[in-house]
C-alpha positions in Angstrom: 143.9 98.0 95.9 146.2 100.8 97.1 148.9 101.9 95.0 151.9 103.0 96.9 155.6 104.8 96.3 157.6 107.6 96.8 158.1 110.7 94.9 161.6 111.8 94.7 163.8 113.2 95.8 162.3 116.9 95.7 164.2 120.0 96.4 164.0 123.7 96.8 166.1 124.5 94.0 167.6 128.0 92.5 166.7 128.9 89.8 168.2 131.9 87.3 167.8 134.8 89.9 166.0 138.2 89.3 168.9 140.8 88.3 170.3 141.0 85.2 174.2 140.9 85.0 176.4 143.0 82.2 180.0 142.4 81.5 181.4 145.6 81.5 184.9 145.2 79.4 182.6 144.2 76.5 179.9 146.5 76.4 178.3 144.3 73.0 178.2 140.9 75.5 174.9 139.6 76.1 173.4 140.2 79.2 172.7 137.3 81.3 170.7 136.6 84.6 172.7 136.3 88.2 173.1 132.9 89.6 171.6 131.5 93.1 173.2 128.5 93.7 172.2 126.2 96.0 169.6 123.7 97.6 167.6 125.1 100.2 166.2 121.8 101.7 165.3 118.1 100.1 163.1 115.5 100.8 160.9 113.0 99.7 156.8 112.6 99.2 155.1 109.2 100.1 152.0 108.7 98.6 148.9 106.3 98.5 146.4 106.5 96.0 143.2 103.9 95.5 142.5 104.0 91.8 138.4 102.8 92.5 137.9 105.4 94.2 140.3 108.5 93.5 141.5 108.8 96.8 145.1 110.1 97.8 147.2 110.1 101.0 150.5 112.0 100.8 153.0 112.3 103.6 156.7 114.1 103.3 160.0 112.9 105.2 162.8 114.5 104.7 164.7 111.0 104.0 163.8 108.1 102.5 164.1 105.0 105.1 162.8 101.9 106.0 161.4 103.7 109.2 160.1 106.5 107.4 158.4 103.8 105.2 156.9 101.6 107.9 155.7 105.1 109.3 153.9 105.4 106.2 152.4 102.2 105.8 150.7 102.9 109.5 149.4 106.2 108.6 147.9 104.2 105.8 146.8 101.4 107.6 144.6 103.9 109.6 143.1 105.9 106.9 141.8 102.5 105.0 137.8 101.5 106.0 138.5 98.6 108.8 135.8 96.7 106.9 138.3 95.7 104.3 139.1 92.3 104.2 142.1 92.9 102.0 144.6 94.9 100.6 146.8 94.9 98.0 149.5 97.3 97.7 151.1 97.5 94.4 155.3 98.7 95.0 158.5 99.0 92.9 161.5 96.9 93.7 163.0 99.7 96.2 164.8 98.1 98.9 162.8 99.9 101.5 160.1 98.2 100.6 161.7 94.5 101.0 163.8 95.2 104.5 162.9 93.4 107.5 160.6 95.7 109.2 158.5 96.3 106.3 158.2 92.2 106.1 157.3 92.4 110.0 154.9 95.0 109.6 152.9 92.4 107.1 153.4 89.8 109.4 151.4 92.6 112.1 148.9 93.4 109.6 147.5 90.3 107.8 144.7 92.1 105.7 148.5 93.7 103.7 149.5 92.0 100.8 152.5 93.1 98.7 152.1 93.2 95.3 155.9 93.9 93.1 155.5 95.1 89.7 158.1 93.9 87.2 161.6 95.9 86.9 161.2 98.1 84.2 157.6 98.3 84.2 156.6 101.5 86.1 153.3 102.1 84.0 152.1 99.4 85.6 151.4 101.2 88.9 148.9 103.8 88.7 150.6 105.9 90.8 152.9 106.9 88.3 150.6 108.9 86.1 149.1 110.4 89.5 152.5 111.8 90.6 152.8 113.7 87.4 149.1 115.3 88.5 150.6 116.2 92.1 153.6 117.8 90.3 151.5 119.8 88.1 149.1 120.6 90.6 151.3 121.7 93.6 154.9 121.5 92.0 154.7 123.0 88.5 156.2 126.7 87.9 157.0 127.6 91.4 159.6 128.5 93.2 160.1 127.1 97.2 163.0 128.6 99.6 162.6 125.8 102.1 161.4 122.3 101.9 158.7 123.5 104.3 157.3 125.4 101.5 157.3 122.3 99.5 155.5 120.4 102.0 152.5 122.9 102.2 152.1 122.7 98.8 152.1 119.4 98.3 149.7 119.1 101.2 147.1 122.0 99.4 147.4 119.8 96.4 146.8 116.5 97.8 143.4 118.3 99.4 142.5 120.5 96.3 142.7 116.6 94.3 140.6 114.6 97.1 137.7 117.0 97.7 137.6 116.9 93.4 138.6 113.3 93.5 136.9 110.7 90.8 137.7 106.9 89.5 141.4 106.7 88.0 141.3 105.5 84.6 144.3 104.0 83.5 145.2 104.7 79.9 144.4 108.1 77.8 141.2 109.8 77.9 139.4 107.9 75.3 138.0 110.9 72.7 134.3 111.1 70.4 134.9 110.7 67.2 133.0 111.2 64.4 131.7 108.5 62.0 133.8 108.6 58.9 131.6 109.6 55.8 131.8 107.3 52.9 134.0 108.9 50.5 134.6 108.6 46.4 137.4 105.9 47.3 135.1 104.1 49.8 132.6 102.0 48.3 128.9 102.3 49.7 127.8 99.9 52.2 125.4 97.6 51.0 122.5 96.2 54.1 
């Protein structure tokens, strides 16, 4: 089973800039940080992840097409064992990945089989949860200039998780707890 999606659309963003800016007619106004407006460079992540085994694939476009998406599916196709008899990739209702040259690229590869979840239901594909990982992991409180930048991280990230990589459980971590001692409101148990 291969989980597979975009993650999207990420930017190099400004954020609140260094300097700090005084109003000088009103000496008692707050002080507030400059502005940098402006995007610096978009695009989007494609990702693959098999839940059985922890592994992850992650390629950036800087659109999101059908082309980009059949591109994708190809890188994928090469990275998956050969010995594989099938496999079932589990998408979203996007339209890229319904459009005729996505359907003709299962037609070329018969071992594919497309899986939809519901509308509505994204918790049902793993991937989901493991896209918040990637964020923290490559995304989370930095700043990028260029969408370059964002690609490299991602990239380090996607490496940094497969060279640690483990089974994906689905669900929260399931925690120890302690046996409840019998209490003045609990009777004893009787064996």
């Amino acid at each position: 089973m291969v989980c597979v999606d975009e993650m999207g659309p990420e930017s190099a963003k400004s954020v609140p800039g260094q300097q700090l800016v005084t109003a000088a007619k009103r000496p008692a106004a707050r002080a507030r940080q400059e502005i940098d407006y402006g995007r610096r460079g978009a695009g989007y992540v494609f990702g693959a992840f098999q839940p059985a085994s922890g592994e992850a694939l992650t390629w950036t476009a800087e659109r999101r097409t059908t082309a980009n998406f059949v591109t994708f599916l190809e890188l994928v196709e090469t990275r998956i064992d050969p010995e594989v008899e099938r496999i079932y990739a589990i998408l979203d209702h996007l339209y890229a990945h319904r459009a005729t040259d996505v359907l003709l690229f299962v037609l070329a590869h018969p071992r594919w089989e497309f899986v939809f979840q519901p509308k509505y239901a994204a918790y049902l594909n793993l991937i989901e949860p493991w896209w918040k990982i990637l964020r923290s992991l490559a995304l989370k409180g930095r700043r990028f200039e260029t969408w370059e930048e964002i690609c490299a991280a991602v990239e380090a990230a996607t490496a940094y998780w497969n060279a640690h990589r483990h089974p994906f459980h689905w669900g929260r971590r399931r925690r120890h707890r302690l046996r409840r001692q019998p209490g003045i409101a609990l009777p004893p148990s009787v064996t």
